[in-house]
C-alpha positions as CSV (number, residue, x, y, z in Angstrom):
1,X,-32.2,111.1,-77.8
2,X,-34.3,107.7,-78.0
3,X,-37.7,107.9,-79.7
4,X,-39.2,110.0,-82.8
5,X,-39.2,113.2,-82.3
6,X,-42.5,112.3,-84.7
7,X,-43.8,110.5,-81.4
8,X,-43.2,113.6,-79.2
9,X,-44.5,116.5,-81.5
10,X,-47.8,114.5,-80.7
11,X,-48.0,114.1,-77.0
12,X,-46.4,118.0,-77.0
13,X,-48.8,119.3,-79.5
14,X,-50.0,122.7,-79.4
15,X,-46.3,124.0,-77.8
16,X,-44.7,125.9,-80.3
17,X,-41.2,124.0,-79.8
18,X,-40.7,121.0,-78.3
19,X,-40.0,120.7,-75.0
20,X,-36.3,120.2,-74.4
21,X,-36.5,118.1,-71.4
22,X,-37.6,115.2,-73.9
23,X,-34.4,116.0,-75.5
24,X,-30.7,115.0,-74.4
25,X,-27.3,115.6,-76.4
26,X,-24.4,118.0,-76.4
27,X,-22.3,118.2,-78.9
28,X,-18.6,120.0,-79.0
29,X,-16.2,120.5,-82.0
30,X,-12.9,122.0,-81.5
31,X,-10.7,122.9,-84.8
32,X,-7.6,121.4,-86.0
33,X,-6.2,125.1,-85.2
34,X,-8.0,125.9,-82.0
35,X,-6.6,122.2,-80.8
36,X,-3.2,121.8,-78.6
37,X,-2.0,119.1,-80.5
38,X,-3.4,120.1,-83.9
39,X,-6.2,117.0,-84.0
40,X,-9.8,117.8,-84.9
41,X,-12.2,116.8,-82.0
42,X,-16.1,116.2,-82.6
43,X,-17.9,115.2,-79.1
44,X,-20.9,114.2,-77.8
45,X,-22.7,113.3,-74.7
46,X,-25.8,110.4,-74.8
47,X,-28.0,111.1,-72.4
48,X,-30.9,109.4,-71.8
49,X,-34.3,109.9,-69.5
50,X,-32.6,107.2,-66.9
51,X,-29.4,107.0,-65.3
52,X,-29.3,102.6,-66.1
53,X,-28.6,102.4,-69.9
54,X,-26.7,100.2,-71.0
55,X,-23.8,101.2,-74.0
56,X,-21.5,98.4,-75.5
57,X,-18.7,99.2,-77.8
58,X,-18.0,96.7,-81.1
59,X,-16.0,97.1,-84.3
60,X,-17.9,96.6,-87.2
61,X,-15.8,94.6,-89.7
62,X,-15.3,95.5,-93.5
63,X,-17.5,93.9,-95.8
64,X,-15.9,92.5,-99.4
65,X,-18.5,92.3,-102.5
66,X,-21.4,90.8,-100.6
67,X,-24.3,92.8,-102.5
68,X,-28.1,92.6,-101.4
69,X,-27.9,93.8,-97.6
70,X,-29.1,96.7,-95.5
71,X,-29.2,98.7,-92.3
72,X,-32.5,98.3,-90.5
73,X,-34.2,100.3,-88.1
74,X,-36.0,97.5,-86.1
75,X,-37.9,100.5,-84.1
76,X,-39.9,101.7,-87.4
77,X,-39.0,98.8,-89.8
78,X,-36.5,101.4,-92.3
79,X,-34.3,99.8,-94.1
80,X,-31.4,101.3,-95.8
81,X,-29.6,99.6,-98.8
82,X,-25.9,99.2,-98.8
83,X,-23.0,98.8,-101.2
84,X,-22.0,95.4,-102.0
85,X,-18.4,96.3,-100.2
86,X,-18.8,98.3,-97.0
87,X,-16.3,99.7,-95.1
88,X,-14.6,98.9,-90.8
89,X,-15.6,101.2,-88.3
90,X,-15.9,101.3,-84.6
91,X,-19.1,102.0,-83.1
92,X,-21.3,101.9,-79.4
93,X,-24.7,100.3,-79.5
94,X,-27.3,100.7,-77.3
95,X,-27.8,97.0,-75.3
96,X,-30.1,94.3,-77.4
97,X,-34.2,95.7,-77.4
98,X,-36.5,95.2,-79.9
99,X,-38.6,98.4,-79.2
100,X,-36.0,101.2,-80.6
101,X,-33.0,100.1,-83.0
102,X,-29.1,99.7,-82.4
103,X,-28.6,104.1,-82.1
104,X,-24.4,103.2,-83.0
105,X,-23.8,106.8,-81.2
106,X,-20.1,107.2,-82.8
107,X,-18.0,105.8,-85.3
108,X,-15.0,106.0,-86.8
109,X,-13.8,104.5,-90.0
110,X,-10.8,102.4,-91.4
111,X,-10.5,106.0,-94.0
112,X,-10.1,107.8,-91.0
113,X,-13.9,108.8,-91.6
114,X,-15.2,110.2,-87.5
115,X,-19.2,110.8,-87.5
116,X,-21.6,111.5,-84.1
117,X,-24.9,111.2,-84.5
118,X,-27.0,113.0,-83.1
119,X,-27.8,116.3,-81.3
120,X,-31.4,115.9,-81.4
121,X,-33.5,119.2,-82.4
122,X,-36.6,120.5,-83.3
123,X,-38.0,123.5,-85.1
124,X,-41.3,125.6,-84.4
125,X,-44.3,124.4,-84.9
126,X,-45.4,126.1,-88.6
127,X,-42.1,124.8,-89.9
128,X,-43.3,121.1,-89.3
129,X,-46.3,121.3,-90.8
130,X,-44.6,122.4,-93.9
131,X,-41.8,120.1,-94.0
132,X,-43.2,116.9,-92.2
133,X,-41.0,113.8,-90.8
134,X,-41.4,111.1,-93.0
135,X,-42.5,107.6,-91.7
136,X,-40.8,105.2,-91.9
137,X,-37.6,107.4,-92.3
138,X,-34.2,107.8,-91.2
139,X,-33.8,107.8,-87.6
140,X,-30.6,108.5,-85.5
141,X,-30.9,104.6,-83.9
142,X,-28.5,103.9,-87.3
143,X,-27.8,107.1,-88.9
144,X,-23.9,107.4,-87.7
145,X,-23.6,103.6,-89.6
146,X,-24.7,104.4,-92.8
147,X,-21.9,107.1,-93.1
148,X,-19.1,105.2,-91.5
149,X,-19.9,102.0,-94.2
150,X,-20.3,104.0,-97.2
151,X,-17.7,106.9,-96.7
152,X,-14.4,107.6,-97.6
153,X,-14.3,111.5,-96.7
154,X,-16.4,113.7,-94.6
155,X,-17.6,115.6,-97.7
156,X,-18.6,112.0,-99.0
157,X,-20.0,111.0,-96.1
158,X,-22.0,114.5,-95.7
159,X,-23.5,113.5,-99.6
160,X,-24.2,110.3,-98.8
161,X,-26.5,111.5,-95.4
162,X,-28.0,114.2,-97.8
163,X,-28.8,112.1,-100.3
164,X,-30.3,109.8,-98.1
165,X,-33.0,112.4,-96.7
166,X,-33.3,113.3,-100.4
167,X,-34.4,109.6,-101.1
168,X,-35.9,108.2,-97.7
169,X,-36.8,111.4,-95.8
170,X,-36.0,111.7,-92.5
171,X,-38.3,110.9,-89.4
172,X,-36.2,113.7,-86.7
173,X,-34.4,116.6,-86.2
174,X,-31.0,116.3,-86.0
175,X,-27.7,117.3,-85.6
176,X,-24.6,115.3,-86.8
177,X,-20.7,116.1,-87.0
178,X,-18.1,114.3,-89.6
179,X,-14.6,114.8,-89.7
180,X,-11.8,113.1,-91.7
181,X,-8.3,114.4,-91.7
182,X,-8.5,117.2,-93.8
183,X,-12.1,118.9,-92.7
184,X,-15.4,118.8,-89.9
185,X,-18.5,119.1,-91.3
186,X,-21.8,120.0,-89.5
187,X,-25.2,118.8,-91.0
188,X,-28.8,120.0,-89.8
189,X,-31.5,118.1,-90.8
190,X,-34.2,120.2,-90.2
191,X,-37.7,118.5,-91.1
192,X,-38.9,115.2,-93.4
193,X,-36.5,116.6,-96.2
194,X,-35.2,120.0,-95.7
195,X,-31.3,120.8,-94.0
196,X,-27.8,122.0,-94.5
197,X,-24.5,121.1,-94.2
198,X,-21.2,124.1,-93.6
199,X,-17.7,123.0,-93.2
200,X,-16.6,124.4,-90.2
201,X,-13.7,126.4,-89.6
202,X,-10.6,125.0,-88.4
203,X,-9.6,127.8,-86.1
204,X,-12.6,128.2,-83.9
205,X,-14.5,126.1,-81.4
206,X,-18.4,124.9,-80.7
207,X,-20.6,124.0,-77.7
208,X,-24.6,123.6,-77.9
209,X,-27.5,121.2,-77.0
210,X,-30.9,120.5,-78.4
211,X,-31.4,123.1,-81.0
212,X,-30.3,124.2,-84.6
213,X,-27.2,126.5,-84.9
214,X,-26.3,127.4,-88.5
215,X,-26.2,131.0,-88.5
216,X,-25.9,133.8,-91.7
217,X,-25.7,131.3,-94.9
218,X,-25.6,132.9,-98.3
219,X,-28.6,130.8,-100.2
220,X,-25.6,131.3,-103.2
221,X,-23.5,129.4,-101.8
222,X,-22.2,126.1,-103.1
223,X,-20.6,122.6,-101.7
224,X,-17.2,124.8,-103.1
225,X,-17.9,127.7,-100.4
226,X,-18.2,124.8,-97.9
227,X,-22.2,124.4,-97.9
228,X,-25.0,121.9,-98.6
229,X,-28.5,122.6,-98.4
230,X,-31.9,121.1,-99.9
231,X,-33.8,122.2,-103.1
232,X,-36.6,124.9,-101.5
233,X,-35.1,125.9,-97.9
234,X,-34.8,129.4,-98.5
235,X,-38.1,129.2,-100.7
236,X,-40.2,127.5,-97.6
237,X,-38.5,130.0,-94.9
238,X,-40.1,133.0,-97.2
239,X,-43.2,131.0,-97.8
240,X,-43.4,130.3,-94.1
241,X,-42.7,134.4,-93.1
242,X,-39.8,133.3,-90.9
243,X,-36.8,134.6,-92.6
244,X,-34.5,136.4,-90.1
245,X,-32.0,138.1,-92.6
246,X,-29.1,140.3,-92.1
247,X,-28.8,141.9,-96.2
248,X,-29.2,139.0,-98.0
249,X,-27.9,136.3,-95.9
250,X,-30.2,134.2,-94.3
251,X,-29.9,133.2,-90.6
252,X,-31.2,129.5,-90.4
253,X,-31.2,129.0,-86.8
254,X,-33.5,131.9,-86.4
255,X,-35.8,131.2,-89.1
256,X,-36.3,127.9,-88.4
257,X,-37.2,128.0,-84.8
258,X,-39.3,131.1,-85.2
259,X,-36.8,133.2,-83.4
260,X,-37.2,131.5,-80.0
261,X,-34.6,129.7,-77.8
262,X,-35.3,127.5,-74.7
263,X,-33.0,127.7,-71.4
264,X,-32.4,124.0,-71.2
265,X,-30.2,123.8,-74.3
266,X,-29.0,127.8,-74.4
267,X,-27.5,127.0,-70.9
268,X,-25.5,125.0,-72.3
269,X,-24.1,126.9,-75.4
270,X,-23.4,129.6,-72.5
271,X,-21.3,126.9,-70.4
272,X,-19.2,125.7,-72.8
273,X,-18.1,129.5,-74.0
274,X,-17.6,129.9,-70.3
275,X,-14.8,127.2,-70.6
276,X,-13.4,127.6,-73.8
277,X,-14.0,131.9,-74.5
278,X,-14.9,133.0,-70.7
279,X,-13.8,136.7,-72.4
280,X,-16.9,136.7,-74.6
281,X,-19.6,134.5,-72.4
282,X,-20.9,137.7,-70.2
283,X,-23.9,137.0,-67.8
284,X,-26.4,134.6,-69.2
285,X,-28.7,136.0,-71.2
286,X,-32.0,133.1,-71.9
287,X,-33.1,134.8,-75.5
288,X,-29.7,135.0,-76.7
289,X,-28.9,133.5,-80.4
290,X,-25.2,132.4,-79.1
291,X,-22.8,131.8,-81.3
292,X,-22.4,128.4,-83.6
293,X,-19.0,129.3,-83.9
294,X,-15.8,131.1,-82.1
295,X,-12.2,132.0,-81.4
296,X,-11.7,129.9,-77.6
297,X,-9.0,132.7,-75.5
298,X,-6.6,129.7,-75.3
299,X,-6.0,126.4,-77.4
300,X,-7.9,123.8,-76.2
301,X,-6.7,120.0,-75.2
302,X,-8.6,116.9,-75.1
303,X,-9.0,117.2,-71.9
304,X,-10.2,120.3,-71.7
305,X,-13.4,118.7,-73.7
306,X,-13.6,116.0,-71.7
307,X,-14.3,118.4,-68.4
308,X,-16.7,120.3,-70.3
309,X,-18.7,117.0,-70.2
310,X,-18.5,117.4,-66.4
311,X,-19.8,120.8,-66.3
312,X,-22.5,121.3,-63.7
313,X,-22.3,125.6,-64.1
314,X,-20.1,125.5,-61.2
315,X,-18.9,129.0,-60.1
316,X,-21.4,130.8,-61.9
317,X,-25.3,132.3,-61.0
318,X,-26.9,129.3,-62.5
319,X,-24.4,126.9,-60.6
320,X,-26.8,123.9,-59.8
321,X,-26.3,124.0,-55.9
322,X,-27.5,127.5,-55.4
323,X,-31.0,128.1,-54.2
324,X,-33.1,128.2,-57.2
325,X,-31.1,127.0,-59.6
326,X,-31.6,122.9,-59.2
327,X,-33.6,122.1,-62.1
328,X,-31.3,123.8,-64.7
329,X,-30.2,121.8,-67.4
330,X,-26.4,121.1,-66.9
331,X,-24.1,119.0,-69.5
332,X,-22.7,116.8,-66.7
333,X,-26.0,115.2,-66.3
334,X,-26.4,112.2,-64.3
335,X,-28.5,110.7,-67.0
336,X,-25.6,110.0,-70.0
337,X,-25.0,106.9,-71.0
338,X,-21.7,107.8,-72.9
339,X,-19.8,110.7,-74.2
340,X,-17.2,110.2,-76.8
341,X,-14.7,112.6,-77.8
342,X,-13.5,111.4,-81.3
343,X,-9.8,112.9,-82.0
344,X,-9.0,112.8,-85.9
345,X,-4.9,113.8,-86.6
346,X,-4.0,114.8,-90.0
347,X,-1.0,113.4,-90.1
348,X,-1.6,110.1,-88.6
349,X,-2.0,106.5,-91.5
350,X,-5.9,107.0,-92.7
351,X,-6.1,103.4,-91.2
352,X,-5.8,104.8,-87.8
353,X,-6.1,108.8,-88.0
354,X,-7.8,109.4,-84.8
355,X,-7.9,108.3,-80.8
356,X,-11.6,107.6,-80.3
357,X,-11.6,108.4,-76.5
358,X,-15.3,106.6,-74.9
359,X,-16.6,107.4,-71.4
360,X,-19.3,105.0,-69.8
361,X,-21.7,106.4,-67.8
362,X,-21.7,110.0,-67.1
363,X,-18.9,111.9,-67.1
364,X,-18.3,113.6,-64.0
365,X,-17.3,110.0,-62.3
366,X,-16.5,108.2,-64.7
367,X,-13.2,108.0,-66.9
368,X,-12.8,108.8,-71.1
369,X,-11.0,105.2,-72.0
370,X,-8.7,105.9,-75.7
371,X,-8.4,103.8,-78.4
372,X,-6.5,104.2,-81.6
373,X,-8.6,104.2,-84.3
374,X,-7.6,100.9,-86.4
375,X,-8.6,98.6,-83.6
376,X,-10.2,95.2,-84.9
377,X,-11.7,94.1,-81.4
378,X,-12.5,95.5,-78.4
379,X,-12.3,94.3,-74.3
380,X,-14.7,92.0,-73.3
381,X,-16.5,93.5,-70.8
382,X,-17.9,96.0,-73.3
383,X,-19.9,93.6,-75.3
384,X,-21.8,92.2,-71.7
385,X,-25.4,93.1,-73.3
386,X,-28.4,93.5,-71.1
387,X,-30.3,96.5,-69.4
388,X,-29.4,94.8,-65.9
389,X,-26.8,95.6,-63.5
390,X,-23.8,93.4,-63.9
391,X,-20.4,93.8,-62.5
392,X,-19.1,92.1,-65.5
393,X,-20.0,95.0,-67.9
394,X,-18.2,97.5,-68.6
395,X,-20.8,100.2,-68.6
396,X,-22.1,98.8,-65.6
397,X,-18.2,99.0,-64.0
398,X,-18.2,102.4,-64.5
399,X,-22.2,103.9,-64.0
400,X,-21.9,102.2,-60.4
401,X,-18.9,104.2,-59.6
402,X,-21.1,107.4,-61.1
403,X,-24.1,106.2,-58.9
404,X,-22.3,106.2,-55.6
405,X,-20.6,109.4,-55.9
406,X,-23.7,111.1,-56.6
407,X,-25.2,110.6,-53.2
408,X,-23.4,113.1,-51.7
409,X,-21.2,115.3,-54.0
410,X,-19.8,117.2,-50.5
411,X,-18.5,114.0,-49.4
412,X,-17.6,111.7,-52.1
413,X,-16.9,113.7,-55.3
414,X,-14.0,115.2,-55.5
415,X,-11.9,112.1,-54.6
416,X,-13.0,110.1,-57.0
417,X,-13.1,112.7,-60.1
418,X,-9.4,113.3,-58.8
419,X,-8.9,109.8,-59.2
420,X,-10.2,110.2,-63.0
421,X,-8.2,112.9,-63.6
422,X,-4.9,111.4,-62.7
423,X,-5.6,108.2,-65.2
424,X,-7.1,111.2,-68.2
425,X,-3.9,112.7,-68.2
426,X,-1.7,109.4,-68.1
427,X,-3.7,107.7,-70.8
428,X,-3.3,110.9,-72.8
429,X,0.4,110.9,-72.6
430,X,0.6,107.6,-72.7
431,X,-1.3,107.6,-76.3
432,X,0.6,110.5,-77.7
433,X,4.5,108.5,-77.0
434,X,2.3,105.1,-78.4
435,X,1.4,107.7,-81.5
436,X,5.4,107.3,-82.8
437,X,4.8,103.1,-82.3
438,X,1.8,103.0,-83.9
439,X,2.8,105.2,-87.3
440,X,6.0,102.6,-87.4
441,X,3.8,98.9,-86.9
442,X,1.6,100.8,-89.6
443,X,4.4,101.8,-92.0
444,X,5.7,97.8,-91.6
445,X,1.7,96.8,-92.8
446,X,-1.6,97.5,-92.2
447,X,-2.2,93.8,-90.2
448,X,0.9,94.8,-88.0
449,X,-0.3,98.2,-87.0
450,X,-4.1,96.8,-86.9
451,X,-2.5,94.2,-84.2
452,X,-0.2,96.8,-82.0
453,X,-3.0,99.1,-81.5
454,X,-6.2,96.5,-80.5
455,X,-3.9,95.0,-78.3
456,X,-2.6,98.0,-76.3
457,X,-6.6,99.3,-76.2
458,X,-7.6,96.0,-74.9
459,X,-5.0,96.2,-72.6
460,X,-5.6,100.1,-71.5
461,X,-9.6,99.4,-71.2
462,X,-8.8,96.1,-69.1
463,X,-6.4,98.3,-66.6
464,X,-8.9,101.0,-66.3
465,X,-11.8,98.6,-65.5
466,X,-9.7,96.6,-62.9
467,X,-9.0,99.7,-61.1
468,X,-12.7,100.2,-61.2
469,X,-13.5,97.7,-58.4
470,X,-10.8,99.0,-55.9
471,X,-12.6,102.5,-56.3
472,X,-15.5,101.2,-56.0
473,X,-14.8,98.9,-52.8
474,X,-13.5,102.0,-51.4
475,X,-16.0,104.4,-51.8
476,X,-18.7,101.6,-50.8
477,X,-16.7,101.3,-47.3
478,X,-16.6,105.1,-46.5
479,X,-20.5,105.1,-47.8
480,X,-20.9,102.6,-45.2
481,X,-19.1,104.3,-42.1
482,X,-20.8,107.4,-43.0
483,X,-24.6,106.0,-42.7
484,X,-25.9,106.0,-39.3
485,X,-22.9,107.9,-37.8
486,X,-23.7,109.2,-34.4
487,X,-24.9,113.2,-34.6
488,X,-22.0,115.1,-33.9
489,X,-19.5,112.7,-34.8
490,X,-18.0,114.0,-38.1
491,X,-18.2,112.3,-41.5
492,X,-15.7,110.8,-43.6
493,X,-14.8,113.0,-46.8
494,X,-13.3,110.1,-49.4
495,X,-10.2,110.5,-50.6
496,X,-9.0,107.9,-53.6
497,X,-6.1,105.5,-53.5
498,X,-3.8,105.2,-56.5
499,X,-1.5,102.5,-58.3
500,X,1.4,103.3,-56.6
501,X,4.0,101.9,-59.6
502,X,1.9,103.6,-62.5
503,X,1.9,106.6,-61.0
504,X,5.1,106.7,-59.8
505,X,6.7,106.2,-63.1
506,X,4.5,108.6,-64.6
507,X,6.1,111.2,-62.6
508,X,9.7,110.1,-63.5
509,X,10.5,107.9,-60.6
510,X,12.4,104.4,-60.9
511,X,10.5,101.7,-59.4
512,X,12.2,98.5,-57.8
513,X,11.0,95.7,-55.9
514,X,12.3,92.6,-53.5
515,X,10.8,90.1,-52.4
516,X,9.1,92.2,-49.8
517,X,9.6,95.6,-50.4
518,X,9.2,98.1,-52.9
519,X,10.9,101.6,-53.6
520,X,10.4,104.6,-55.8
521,X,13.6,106.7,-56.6
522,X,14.1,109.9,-58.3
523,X,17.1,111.6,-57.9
524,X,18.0,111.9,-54.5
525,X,14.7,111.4,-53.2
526,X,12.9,107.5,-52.8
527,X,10.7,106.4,-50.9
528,X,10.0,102.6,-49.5
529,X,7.1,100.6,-48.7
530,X,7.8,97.8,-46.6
531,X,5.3,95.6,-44.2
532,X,3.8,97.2,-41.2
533,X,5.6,95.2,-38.7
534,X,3.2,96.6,-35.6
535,X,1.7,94.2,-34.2
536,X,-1.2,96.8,-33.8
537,X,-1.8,97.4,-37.4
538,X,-5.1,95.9,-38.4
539,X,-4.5,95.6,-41.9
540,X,-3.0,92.4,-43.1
541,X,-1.2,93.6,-45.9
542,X,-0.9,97.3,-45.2
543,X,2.7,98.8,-45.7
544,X,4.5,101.4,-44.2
545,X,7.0,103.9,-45.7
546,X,10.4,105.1,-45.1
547,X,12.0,108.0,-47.0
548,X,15.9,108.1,-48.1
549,X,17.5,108.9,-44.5
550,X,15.2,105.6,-43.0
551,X,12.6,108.3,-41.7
552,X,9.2,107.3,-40.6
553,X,6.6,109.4,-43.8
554,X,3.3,109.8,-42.3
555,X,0.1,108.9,-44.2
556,X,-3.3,110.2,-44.1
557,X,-4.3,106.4,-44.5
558,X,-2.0,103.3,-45.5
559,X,-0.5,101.9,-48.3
560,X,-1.9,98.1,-49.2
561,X,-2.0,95.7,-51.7
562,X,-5.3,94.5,-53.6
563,X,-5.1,92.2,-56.0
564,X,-1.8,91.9,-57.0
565,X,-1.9,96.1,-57.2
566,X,0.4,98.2,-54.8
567,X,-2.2,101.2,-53.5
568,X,-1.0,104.6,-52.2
569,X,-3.2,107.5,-50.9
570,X,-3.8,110.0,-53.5
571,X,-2.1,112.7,-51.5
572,X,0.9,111.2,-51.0
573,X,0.8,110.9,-54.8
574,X,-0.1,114.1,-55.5
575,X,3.3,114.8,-53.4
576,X,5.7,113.3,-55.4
């Protein structure tokens, strides 16, 4: 969320939450246990109140004995002092503004140090009277930064954020995830100075949006029973009258929000435990305290977490299309700017201990890009600044692709999300056999390994954008032929083409070329693609295709080059 939640609480005034529209994120966490591949995952969507915002992606270099400087919050004018040595991370600024700060979204460190910040929340209305926001305070627009440069474990980095609403105060509500290779930590920050940290458990699973989520602490507890919490909480919850208690454990959520939940972000806590524990989601219930925590009915993959950022409560009462249900808050909103999924592996080098996985735009058209973890650069087109559209961009690559799908989800959907789903689950294997490269450049040194893995995300990221502009030429064209069409003359459903050598080899086939040909063999089954030599064929530079025995194969469209780039119809791909 952009803006104080200080700023809100006074236009809302006199509601006894605040409203949840005003608020945006999702977050997901998925235990090293509860994981496929045995990798902590911490997620978050950034969604915004418009669909054209601009997100960049930069590494922030480490910092050697250079005392005196500071993280500043050009919204508010907080500055935050840092160590004279400050440590690498990646991160994913908003565009340049002067009105709100550089909000860094999600960062990883060169410790192996993952942090996303922040689910904004907000508590009831007696509970911020008590425990005001503090201004000038600490603000989400750099809170992720000042853990990644300071931190060399989550439970440091957890202290350091603590410590920092001890000393500054903080000016929101917030909710913030760090992971390193060992543990995931989840912090609430519930007022000017009042929160608490738990280590979350490595065998379950978490979905929720804009409100707090702790559940039964013991106020005994200690940083050794895996919580953190400020001098007074349990104190001002009694003061207050808003303890909801179960013996004496305290349940936070409930206390702080007055025992009230709102739809817009409770939806969401339903959906995900429709994906990850449909056994124990039941029919929607809207004053339901769901669960922080829980056992998901099957391990869960990366890209399992990257669909639940497409979720649009499809299949179920509340599904968006149905009559009635429009204006329900989904997690594939149009409206997100970027959604990372951060992937920490215990077992990787500390210098590059996770696959930070970014998706520009919103989700549900748009593609989660991977990079290893100990990159020193990034692509190009991710540092084009500006809140204007421009095809340069990366963000702006992607969000169009988003923008044009959206029109009609009947019509122009499913092709291109099936198009994203193909590169997801080549990119994924793809990083998992790099995994074995990586670890070696890494055991040679750190400057070899640093090299290997920012050139092969540079490379990924510049391969996924290039295919952006076939899609998008594509999609356009059928858009086109689609508006104005006679009544009664049926409408094009688009359908995606695909790199025919990428995909090809990612299904095990042998790909060779001549000078004017080019054939795909597996087995005892190829196919060829050669020029259409009918004089009736309109396009230039379309191919047809032969199988094995020289037989004519049919194709819903053609196959064609574009820039340089072989193209085959996604069916025929989903064929082979």
């Amino acid at each position: 969320m952009k803006k104080s939640l200080r700023v809100l609480s006074v236009v809302l005034a006199g509601s006894m939450l605040l409203s949840s529209s005003a608020l945006a994120c999702t977050g997901v966490y998925v235990g090293k246990d509860a994981s496929t591949d045995g990798s902590y995952m911490i997620a978050r969507s950034e969604d915004q109140s418009n669909g054209a915002y601009n997100k960049m992606f930069y590494v922030q270099p480490r910092v050697e004995n250079e005392p005196g400087r500071y993280l500043e919050d050009t919204a508010n004018g907080f500055k935050l002092p840092l160590p004279a040595t400050t440590y690498k991370y990646n991160y994913v600024p908003d565009y340049t503004r002067g009105d709100d700060g550089m909000y860094p979204g999600s960062c990883t460190n060169e410790y192996g140090v993952s942090v996303t910040a922040t689910v904004s929340t907000s508590t009831c209305e007696a509970w911020e009277k008590e425990d005001p926001f503090v201004e000038p305070g600490l603000r989400e627009a750099i809170l992720a930064a000042t853990v990644a440069a300071v931190a060399k474990t989550a439970r440091e980095g957890v202290e350091a954020l603590l410590g920092y609403v001890d000393e500054y105060g903080s000016e929101e509500g917030n909710t913030v995830m760090i992971t390193d290779q060992k543990e995931a930590w989840i912090v609430e920050i519930y007022g000017g100075h009042q929160y608490c940290a738990m280590k979350m458990p490595d065998d379950q699973v978490a979905v929720f949006g804009n409100h707090n989520m702790i559940g039964l602490v013991d106020p005994k507890a200690t940083p050794e029973d895996g919580y953190y919490y400020s001098k007074g909480l349990f104190e001002t919850i009694d003061k207050l009258g808003l303890a909801a208690k179960e013996g004496e454990l305290y349940h936070l959520a409930k206390s702080v929000s007055n025992n009230i939940r709102e739809d817009s972000s409770n939806m969401r806590n339903w959906a995900g435990m429709t994906i990850l524990a449909p056994s124990k989601a039941g029919e929607y219930k809207s004053d339901e305290f769901y669960p922080l925590f829980y056992t998901p009915d099957q391990k869960v993959s990366a890209l399992t977490v990257m669909d639940i950022y497409r979720n649009r409560l499809e299949g179920t009462p509340l599904d968006v299309t149905l009559p009635g249900q429009e204006n329900n808050r989904v997690i594939g909103t149009e409206r997100s700017s970027q959604i990372h999924v951060l992937q920490t592996f215990p077992d990787w080098p500390a210098e590059c201990a996770a696959i930070d996985w970014l998706c520009l735009g919103n989700a549900q058209h748009s593609v989660f890009i991977p990079h290893f973890s100990g990159i020193t650069d990034t692509a190009a087109a991710y540092k084009v600044d500006g809140e204007v559209y421009d095809p340069n961009g990366a963000f702006w690559m992607f969000k169009r692709l988003c923008t044009l799908a959206e029109q009609d989800r009947t019509l122009y959907s499913k092709g291109v999300m099936d198009f994203w789903d193909l590169q997801e689950q080549i990119m994924y294997d793809e990083m998992m056999a790099a995994a074995e490269t990586m670890q070696a450049k890494y055991a040679e040194s750190r400057a070899a390994g640093d090299a290997y893995v920012t050139e092969l995300g540079i490379q990924t990221a510049e391969r996924e954008m290039g295919l952006t502009h076939n899609l998008y030429a594509n999609l356009l064209t059928t858009m086109m032929f689609n508006t104005g069409r006679a009544a009664g003359r049926p409408l094009e459903t688009f359908m995606a083409d695909v790199p025919l050598r990428q995909v090809a080899e990612y299904k095990g086939y042998d790909v060779t070329w001549t000078s004017s040909s080019v054939t795909i063999t597996k087995g005892a089954t190829s196919y060829t693609f050669a020029p259409n030599d009918d004089p009736a064929f309109f396009y230039p530079q379309g191919y047809a295709c032969t199988d094995a025995a020289g037989n004519a194969v049919e194709l819903s469209t053609y196959a064609y080059i574009r820039d340089g780039v072989t193209y085959v119809p996604m069916d025929f791909a989903n064929s082979l």
